[in-house]
C-alpha positions in Angstrom: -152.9 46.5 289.7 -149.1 45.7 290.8 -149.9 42.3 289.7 -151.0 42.4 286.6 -148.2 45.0 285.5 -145.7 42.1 286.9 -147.6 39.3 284.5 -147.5 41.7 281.6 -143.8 42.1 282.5 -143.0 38.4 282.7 -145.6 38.5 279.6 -142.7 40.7 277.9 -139.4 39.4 278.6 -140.6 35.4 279.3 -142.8 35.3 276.1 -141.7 38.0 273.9 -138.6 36.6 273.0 -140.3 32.9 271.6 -143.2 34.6 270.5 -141.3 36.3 268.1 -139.0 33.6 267.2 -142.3 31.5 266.4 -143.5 34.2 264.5 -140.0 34.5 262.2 -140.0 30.8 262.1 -143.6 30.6 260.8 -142.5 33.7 258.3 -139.5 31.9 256.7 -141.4 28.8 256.4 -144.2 30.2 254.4 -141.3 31.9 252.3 -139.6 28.5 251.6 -143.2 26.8 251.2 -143.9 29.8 248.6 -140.1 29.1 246.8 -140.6 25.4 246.4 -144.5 25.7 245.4 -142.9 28.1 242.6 -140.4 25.7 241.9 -143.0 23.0 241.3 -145.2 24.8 239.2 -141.7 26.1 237.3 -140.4 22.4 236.8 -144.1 21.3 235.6 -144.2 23.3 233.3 -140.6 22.9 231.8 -141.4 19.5 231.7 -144.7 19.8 229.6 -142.6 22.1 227.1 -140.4 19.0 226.5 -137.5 20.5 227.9 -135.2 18.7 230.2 -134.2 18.9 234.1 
């Protein structure tokens, strides 16, 4: 029993930390992907209007 409370401690504090930075960092890049996706679909169609940029 004393053992597995000391792996789910280690669990805590060891992996915690860089699971949640892995979890922010796959986050912000699904927001960015999302932005530049938008930004694609923004440009194509400025560009079919005629205008430019």
């Amino acid at each position: 029993m004393r053992l597995s409370g000391d792996r789910e401690t280690i669990n805590i504090s060891g992996l915690g930390d860089a699971s949640l930075k892995i979890a922010l960092s796959i986050q912000i890049s699904h927001i960015f992907e999302k932005f530049y996706l938008n930004v694609g679909i923004y440009t194509r169609a400025l560009r079919r209007s005629g205008a430019s940029g």
